[in-house]
C-alpha positions in Angstrom: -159.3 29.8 4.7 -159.0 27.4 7.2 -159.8 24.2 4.5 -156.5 25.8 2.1 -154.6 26.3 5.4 -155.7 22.0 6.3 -154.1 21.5 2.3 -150.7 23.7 2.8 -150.1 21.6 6.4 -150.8 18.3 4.2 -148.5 19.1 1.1 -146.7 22.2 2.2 -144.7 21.7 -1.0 -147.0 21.6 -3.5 -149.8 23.9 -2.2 -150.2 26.8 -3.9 -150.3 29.3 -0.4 -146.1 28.5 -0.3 -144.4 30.6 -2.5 -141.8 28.9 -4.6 -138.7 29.4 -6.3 -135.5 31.2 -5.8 -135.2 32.1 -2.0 -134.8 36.0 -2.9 -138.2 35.3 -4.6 -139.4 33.4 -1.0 -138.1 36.1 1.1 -139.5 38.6 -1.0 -142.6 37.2 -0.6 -142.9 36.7 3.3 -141.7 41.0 3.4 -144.8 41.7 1.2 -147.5 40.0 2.9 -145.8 41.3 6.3 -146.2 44.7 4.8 -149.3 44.5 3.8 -150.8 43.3 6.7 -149.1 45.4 8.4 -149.8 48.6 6.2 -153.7 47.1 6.3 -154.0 46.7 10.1 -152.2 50.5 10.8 -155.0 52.3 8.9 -157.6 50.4 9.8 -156.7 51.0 13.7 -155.9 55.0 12.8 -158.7 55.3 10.7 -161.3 53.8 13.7 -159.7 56.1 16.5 -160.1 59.1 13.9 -163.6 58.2 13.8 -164.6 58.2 17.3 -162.6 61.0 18.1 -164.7 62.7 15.4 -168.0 60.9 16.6 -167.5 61.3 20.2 -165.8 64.5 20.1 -167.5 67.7 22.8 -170.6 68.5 22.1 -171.2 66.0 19.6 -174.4 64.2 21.7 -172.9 60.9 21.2 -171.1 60.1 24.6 -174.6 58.3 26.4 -173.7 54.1 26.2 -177.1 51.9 27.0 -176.8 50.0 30.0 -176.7 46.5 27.6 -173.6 48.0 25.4 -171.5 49.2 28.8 -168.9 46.4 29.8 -168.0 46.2 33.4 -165.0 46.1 34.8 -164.0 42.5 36.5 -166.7 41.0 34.8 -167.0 38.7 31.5 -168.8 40.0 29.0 -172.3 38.5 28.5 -172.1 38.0 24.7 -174.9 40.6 23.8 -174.1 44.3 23.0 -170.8 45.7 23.5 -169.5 42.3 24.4 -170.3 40.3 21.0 -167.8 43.1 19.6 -165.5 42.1 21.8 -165.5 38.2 21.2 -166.1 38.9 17.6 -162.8 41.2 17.4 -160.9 38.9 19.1 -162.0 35.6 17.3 -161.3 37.5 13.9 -157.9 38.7 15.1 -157.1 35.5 16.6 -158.2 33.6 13.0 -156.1 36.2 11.3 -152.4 35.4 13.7 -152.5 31.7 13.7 -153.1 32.0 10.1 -150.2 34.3 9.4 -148.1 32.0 11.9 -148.9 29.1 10.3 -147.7 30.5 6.8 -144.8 31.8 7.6 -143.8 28.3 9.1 -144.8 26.5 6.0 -142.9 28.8 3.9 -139.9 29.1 5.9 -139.7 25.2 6.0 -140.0 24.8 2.0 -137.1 27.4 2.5 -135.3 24.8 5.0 -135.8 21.8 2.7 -135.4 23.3 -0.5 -136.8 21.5 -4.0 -137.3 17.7 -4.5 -133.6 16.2 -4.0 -133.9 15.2 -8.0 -134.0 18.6 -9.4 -131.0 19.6 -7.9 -126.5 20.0 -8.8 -125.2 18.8 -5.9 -121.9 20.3 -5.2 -119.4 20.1 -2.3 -117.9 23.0 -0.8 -114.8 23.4 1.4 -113.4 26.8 3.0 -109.4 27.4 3.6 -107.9 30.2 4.8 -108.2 32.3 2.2 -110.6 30.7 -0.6 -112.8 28.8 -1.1 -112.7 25.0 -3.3 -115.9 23.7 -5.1 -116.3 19.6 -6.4 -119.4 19.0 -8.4 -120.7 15.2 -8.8 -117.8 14.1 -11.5 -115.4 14.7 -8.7 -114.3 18.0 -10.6 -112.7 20.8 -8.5 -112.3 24.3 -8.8 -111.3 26.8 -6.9 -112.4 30.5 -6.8 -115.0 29.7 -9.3 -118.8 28.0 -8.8 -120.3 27.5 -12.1 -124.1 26.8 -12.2 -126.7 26.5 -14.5 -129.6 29.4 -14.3 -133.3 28.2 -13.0 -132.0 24.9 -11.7 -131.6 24.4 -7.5 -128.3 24.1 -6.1 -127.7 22.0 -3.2 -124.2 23.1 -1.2 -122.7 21.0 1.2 -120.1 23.0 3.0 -117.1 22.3 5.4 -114.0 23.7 6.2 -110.3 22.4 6.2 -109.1 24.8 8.7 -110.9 27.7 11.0 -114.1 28.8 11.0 -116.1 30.4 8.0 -119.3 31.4 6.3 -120.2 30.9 3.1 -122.8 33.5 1.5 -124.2 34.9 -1.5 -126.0 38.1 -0.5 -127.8 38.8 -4.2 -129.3 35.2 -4.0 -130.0 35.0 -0.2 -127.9 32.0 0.5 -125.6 32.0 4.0 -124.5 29.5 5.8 -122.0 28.3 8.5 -118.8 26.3 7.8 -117.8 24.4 10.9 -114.6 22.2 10.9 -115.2 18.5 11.0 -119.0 19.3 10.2 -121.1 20.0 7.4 -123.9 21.9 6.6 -126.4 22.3 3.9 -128.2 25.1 2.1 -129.4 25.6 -1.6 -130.4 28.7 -4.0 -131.6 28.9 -7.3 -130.4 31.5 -9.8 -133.0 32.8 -12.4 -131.0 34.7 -14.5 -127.3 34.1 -16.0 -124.6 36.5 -14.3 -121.7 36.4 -11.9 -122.5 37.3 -8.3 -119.7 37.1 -5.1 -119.9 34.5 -2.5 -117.7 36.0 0.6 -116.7 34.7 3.9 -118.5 36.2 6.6 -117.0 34.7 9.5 -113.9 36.4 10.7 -111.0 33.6 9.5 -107.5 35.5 9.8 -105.4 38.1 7.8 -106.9 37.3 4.6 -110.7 37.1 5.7 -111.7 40.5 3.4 -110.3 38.9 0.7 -111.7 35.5 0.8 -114.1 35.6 -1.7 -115.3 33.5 -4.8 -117.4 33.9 -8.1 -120.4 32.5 -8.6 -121.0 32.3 -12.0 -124.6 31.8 -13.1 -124.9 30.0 -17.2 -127.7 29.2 -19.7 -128.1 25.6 -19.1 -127.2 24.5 -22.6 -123.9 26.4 -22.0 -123.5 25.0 -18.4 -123.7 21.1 -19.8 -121.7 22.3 -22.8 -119.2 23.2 -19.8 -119.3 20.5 -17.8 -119.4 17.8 -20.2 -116.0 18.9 -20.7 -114.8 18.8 -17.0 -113.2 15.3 -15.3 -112.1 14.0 -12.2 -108.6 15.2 -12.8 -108.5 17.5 -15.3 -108.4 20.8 -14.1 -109.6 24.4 -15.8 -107.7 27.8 -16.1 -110.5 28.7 -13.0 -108.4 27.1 -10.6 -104.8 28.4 -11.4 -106.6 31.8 -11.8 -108.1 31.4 -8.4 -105.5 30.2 -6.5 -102.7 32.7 -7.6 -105.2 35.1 -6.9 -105.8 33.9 -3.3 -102.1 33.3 -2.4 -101.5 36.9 -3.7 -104.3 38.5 -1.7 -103.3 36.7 1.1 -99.5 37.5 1.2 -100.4 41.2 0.4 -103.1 41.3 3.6 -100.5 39.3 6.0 -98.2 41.9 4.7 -100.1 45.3 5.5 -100.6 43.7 9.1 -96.7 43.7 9.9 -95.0 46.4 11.6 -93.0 48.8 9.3 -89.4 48.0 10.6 -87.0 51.0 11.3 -83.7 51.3 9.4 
């Protein structure tokens, strides 16, 4: 345990304690061992106290303690008896903590780095009240519409042009801040083809419930197909689609907000 724990500290990337892969399948990963640790450790602690309340229950003859097993209070055990339990106990449960700590770090730090930078689309995000624009390395831009390519990372550096957003994918466990005049990074890998919605979760305006994108998830022979066809300043049908759709949502929210007016 503690040689494979020496490995994953060396090469936390490639050792084979840190799960790997899509962040739902990271996260997914860190909730099971919690649980079953956690499920372990609850009957193991019920099913000793049912024991000696059975053992040591009235009547049972079993309550006399030898004077080499009895601990006394204020002073440190002496390492025989009752007192190797102790030390024992705590050196197994101490062995078992800093193991789980150390883990969890690992893994939550391959989830802070992400893949090697060369696997990876890069792609640039910027928020506006009420949408949300995406350029990918040809300097193409959409708008309302993230096309990707399933089981390949995803690198997102985001900003915003205006206010304060968030930019997150619940279904692929991707969320992060969009600060003006700052940017921030996260990545996610898809491992199936579909369409999921990234939303704003940062309160923005008027518009903020409506502030939402598609991210649209391809075979990767159909994603190069795709972009192979995309240029610096050609642009697709996603983008008029997207932005009529955003002005529209937006008037109609700004709308609802403004007092009905008496004749």
């Amino acid at each position: 345990m503690v040689t494979e724990l020496v490995l994953t500290a060396a090469f936390p990337l490639q050792s084979g304690l840190v799960p790997r892969g899509t962040r739902a399948f990271v996260f997914e990963s860190i909730f099971e061992v919690f649980l079953l640790l956690g499920t372990l450790v609850g009957v193991v602690v019920v099913g000793y106290m049912l024991y000696n309340a059975y053992k040591y229950r009235s009547g049972s003859g079993n309550g006399h303690i030898d004077d080499g097993d009895r601990l006394v209070l204020g002073e440190l055990p002496s390492g025989s008896g009752g007192g190797r339990k102790l030390f024992t106990s705590f050196f197994m449960s101490m062995v078992i903590v800093v193991s789980l700590v150390s883990w969890t770090y690992l893994t939550l730090l391959y989830v802070e780095e992400g893949p090697a930078d060369d696997e990876s689309l890069d792609v640039a995000v910027e928020g506006y009240q009420f949408g949300w624009r995406f350029t990918y390395p040809n300097g193409h831009t959409t708008d309302g519409v993230l096309r990707v390519p399933a089981d390949r990372p995803v690198r997102l550096t985001i900003t915003t042009a205006d206010v304060f957003h968030n930019f997150g994918v619940t279904e692929l466990r991707v969320k992060s801040d969009a600060i003006p005049g700052q940017e921030t990074e996260t990545w996610f890998t898809a491992d199936e083809p579909g369409t999921y919605t990234a939303q704003c979760y940062e309160l923005c305006g008027a518009g903020h419930s409506y502030m939402s994108a598609e991210v649209v998830v391809m075979p990767p022979d159909e994603y190069e197909a795709w972009y192979a066809n995309t240029t610096a300043d050609n642009t697709t049908a996603d983008n008029a689609t997207a932005n009529e759709s955003s002005a529209d949502e937006s008037v109609a929210a700004q709308s609802s907000l403004r007092p009905a007016v008496s004749p």
